[in-house]
C-alpha positions, 0 to 999 in steps of 0.5 A, a space after each residue: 500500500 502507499 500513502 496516497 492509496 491510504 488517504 483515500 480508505 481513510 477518507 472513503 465511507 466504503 469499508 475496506 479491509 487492510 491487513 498486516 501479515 495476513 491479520 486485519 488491522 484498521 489504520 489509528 493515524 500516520 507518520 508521513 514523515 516516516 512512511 509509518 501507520 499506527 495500526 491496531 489488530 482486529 483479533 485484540 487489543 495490540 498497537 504497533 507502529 508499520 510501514 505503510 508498503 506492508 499493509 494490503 487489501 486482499 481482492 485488490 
């Protein structure tokens, strides 16, 4: 995923699914700078900080 692709879910009323390492996470803010978003996991209660050309969409 890039930046711009990012913006665009974030800014979308369409739900789309975004996953890291093949767990679905929803996207709490993001570090331009750094190319970094913080990330939650749907699975729990777990935060962490990723790159952002490591989150995908499947069926994209």
């Amino acid at each position: 995923m890039n930046l711009d692709r990012i913006y665009t879910v974030l800014n979308n009323d369409k739900k789309v699914d975004i996953y890291y390492h093949e767990r679905p996470v929803w996207v709490q803010g993001i570090n331009e700078n750094e190319q970094m978003a913080k990330v939650g996991f749907v699975d729990n209660f777990e935060e962490k900080d990723v790159f952002i050309k490591d989150l995908y969409e499947r069926n994209v």
